[in-house]
N, C-alpha and C positions, 0 to 999 in steps of 0.2 A: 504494500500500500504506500500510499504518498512517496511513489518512485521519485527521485530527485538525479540531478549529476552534479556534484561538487564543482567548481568552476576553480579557487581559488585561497588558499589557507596563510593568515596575516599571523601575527603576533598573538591578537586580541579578538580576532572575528573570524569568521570563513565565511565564501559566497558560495551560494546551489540555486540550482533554478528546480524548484518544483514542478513536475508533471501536470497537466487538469486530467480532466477526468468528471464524473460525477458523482457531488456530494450530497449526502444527506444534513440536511442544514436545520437550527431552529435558533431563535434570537428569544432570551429569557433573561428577567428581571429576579433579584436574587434580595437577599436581607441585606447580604454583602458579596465581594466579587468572589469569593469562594465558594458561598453556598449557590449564586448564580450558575457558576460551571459543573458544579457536582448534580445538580438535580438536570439543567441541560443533558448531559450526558446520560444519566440514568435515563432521561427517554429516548435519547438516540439509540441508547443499549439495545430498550425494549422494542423501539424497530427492525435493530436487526436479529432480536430473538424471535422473532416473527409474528412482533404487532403490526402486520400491514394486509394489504388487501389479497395478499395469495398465500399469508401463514409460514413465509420462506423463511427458514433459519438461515442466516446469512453468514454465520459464522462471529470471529471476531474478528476486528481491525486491530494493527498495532498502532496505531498513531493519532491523536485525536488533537483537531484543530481549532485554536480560539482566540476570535478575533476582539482586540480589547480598545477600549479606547481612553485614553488619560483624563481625568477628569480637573478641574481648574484647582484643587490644592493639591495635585501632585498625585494622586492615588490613582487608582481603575475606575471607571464609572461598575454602578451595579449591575448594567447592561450589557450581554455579552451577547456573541454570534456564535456557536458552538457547532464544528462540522465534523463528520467522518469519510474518509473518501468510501463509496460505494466497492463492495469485494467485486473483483475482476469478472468473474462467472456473472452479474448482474448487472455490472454495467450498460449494456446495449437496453435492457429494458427493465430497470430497476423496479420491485414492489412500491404500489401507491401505501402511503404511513397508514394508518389506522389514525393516529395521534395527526390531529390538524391542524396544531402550531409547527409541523415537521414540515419540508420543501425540500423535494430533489432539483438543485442546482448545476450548472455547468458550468464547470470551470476552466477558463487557460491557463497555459503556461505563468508562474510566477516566480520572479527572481528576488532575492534576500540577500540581507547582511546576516548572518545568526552567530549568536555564541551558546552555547552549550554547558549544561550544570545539570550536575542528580542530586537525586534527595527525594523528599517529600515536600515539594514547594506547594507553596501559596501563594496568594497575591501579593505580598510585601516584597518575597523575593522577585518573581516576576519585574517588579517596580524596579529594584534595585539592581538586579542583572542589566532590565533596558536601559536605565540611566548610563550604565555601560559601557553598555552597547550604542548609543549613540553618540557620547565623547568619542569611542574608538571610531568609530566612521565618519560621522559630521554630519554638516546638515546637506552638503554639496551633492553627496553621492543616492540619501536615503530620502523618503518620504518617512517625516516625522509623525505625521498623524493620527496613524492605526499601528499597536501593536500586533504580532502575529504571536502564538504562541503555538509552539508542537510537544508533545508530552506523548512519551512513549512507555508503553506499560511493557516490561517484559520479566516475568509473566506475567498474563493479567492477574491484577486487584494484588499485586505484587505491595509493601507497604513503605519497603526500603530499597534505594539504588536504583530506582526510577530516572531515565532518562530524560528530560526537559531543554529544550531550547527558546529562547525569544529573538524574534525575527522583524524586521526592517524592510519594506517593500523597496527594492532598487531602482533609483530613478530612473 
């Protein structure tokens, strides 16, 4: 999932350009940007365990993406976009959700700044990795406006050593 090609590895960032594809998408309001991504995802989960219009167990993704955005003191807004790329065998004609705040989207090609941390993050780190990440790069090269975040579960619901990235859309 979320095929990528590395392009180029700095000091302090690396460039890839993400594959599109189609994703299963829902944009959800949270207590906080933490609780926003965890229940986001708990129903993208339930899509692909086969909350949708043909019952397909779709397996699981390794990679879940979330798109943030800064809010005016410095934090994530509570407002997240939360996506999974659609598994390969489903792509051409993906399950309609069952769950109607869900949307299969189409994605292009997308290029990044990213830098790379494990753990069990949260939105603080997220915050603190970007800030960064965007000294290391500038304002020249990136689109400051949206964070990307990628968070790789291996194995799933795994609770330590969890792969995480935050990413910079390339100008």
């Amino acid at each position: 999932m979320f095929g990528y090609r590395t392009w180029s590895r700095q000091p302090n960032y690396e460039e890839k350009e993400y594959k599109g594809g189609k994703f299963a998408t829902i944009e959800h309001t949270g207590e906080t940007f933490d609780a926003a991504c965890l229940e986001a995802v708990a129903k993208l989960y339930k899509y692909l365990e086969g909350s949708n219009d043909q019952g397909a167990k779709m397996g699981v993704v390794d990679r879940v993406c979330i798109t943030a955005l800064p809010a005016d003191d410095g934090s994530l807004q509570l407002k997240v976009k939360v996506s999974l790329q659609i598994p390969s065998q489903f792509q051409a004609s993906p399950p309609s959700p069952a769950d109607k705040s869900i949307w299969i989207e189409q994605r292009g090609k997308m290029a990044v700044f990213f830098m790379r941390f494990q753990g069990n993050a949260k939105g603080e780190e997220y915050k603190n990795y970007a800030a960064q990440l965007r000294s290391a790069v500038g304002t020249e090269k990136a689109d400051h406006k949206e964070l990307y975040i990628f968070s790789s579960y291996d194995p799933q619901n795994k609770s330590f050593g969890n792969c995480h990235e935050v990413s910079l859309r390339k100008k």
